[in-house]
C-alpha positions as CSV (number, residue, x, y, z in Angstrom):
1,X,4.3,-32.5,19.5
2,X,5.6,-33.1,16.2
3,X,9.1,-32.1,15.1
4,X,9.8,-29.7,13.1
5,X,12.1,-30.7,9.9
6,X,15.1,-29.2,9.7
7,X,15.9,-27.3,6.4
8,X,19.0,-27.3,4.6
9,X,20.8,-29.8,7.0
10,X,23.1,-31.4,4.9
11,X,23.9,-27.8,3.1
12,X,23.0,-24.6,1.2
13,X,23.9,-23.2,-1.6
14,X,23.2,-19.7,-2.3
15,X,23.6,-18.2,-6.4
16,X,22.8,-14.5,-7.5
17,X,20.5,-13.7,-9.0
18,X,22.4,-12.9,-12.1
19,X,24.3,-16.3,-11.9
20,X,27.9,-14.0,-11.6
21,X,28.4,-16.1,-8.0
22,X,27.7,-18.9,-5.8
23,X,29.1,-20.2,-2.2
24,X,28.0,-23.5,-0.5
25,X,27.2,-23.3,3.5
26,X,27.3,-26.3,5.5
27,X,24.2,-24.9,7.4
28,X,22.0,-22.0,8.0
29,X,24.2,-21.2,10.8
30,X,27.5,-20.5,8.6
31,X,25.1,-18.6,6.3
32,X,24.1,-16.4,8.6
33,X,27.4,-15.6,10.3
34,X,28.6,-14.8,6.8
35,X,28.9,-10.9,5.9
36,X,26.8,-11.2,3.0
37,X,24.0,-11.9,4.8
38,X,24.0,-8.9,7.5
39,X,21.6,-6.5,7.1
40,X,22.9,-3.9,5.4
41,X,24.9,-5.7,2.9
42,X,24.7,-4.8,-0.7
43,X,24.2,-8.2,-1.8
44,X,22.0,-10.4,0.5
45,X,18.3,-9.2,-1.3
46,X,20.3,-10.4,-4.8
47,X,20.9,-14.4,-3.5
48,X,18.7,-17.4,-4.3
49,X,19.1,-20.3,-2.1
50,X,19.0,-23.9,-2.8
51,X,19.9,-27.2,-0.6
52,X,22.3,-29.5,-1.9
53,X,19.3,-31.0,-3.9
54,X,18.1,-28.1,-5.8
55,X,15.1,-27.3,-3.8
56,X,14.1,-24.0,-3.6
57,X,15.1,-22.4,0.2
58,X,13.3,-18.6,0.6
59,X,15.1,-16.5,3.5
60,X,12.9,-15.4,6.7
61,X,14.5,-12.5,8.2
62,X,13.2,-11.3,11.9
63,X,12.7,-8.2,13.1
64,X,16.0,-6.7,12.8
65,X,16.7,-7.5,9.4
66,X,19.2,-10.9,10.2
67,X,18.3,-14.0,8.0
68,X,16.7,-16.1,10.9
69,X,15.4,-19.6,8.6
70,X,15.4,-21.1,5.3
71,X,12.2,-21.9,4.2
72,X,11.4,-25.2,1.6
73,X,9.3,-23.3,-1.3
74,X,6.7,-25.3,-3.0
75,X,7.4,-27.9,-6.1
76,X,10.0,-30.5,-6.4
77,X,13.8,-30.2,-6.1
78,X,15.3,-29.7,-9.8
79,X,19.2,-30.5,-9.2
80,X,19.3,-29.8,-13.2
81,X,18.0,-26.3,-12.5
82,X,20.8,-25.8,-10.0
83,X,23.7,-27.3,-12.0
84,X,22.8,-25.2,-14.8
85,X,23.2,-21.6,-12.7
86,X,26.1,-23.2,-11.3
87,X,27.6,-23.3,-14.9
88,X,26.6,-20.1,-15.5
89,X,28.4,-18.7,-12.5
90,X,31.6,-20.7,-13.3
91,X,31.2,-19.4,-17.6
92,X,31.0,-15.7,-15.6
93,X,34.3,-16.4,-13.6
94,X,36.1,-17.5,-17.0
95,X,34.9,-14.9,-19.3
96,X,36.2,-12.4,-16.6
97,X,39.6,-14.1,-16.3
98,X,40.1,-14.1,-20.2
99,X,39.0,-10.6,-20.2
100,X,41.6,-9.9,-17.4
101,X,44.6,-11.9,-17.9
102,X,46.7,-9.3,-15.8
103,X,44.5,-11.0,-12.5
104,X,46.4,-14.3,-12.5
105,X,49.4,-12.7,-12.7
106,X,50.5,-12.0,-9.4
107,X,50.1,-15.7,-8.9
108,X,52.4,-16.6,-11.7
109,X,49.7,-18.2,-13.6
110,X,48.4,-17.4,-17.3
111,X,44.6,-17.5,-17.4
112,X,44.2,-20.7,-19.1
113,X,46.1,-22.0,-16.1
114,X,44.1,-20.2,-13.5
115,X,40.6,-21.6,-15.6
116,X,41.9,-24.9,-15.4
117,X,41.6,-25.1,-11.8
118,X,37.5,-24.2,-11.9
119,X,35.3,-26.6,-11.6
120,X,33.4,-27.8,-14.7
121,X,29.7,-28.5,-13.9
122,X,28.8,-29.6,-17.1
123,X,30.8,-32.9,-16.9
124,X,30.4,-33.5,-13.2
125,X,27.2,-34.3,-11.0
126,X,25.7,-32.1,-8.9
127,X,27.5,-33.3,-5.9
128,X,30.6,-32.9,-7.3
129,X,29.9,-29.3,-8.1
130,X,29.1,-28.5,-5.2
131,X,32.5,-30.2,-3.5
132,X,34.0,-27.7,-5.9
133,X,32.7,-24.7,-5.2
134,X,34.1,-21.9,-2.1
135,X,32.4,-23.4,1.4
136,X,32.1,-21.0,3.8
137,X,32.4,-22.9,7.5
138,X,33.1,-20.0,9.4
139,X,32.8,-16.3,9.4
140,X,34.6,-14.4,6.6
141,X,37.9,-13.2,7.7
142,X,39.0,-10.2,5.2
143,X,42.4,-10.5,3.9
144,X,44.8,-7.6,5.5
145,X,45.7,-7.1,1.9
146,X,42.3,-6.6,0.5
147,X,41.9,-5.0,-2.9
148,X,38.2,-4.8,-4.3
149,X,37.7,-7.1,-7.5
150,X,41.0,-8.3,-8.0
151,X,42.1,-12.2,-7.4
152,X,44.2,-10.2,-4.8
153,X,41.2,-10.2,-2.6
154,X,42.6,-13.3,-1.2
155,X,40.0,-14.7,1.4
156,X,41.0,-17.5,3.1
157,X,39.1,-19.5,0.0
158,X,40.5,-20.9,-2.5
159,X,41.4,-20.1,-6.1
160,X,38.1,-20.1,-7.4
161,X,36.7,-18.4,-4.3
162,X,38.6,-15.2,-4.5
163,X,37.8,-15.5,-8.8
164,X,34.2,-15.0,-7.8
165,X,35.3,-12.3,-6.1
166,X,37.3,-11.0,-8.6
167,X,34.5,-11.2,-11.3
168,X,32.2,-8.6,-9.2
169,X,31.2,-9.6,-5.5
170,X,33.1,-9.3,-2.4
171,X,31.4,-10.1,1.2
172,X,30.8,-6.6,2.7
C-alpha cells in the first residue's frame, strides 16, 4: 500500500482573507487545537492556508464541524504570492498602530517603537517571515487580563502577536 504524503509537515501558515492577520502552526495538529479553528468560531471560514512554501492547503472538516486535514490544492507553490499577503497583514498591523498610538502605551513604547519591532517582509525571504510571525505550538491560553482589541490582549505571543490582535482578531 502506498503512503499517504503528509501535508503541511514542516508548517502552516494560515492569513485572512482580508490580509488583516496571519499565525504560523508547526502542524495540522497545533492548528486544530487552536480556538480559531473550533467550530463555532467567528473567524475559521475567513482563513486561507498555505505551507511554508506557499502552496495552497484547503481545510477538510468531518462531520462535526472540526478541521480534520489540509488538503494540497492544484497548481504550483507561489512563495511570492504568500510573502506579499504577509506584507499586507504586517502594513494592516502598522496602519492600526499609527492610528492608535494610545495601544503601545501601557508598554511604555511610542508607536514607531512598537512598529520597529514587526517584521518587514519586503526585505526578508520567505523563511525569514515566517520565523517572524506569532507560532502557535500549543493551545491558546487567554490572558486573565483580556481586553478585546487592545495590545492588552496579551496572549502568551509576542509583541507582534497580540498587535494582530489588536488590529481586529482575537482567538474566540
Amino acid at each position: 500500500m502506498e503512503e499517504q504524503r503528509e501535508v503541511a509537515r514542516d508548517g502552516i501558515v494560515a492569513v485572512a482573507s482580508d490580509d488583516t492577520f496571519a499565525h504560523a502552526y508547526p502542524d495540522l495538529r497545533a492548528l486544530r487545537e487552536d480556538s480559531i479553528m473550533a467550530p463555532d468560531s467567528d473567524h475559521r471560514n475567513d482563513l486561507e492556508f498555505f505551507d511554508v512554501n506557499g502552496r495552497r492547503l484547503l481545510p477538510v472538516f468531518g462531520p462535526t464541524g472540526k478541521l480534520t486535514e489540509l488538503r494540497e490544492a492544484a497548481g504550483e507553490p507561489d512563495p511570492r504570492l504568500l510573502q506579499r499577503r504577509l506584507t499586507a497583514v504586517v502594513h494592516h498591523a502598522e496602519n492600526h498602530l499609527r492610528a492608535h498610538p494610545e495601544l503601545t502605551e501601557p508598554f511604555g513604547l511610542t508607536p514607531d517603537e512598537a512598529i520597529a519591532t514587526l517584521p518587514r517582509p519586503e526585505t526578508q525571504n520567505l523563511a525569514q517571515t515566517l520565523a517572524a510571525f506569532p507560532h502557535q505550538e500549543r493551545p491558546h491560553i487567554r490572558a486573565a487580563w483580556w481586553q478585546p482589541r487592545t495590545v492588552a490582549y496579551a496572549t502568551p505571543g509576542s509583541w507582534f502577536h497580540n498587535s494582530l490582535h489588536a488590529a481586529g482578531w482575537t482567538h474566540s
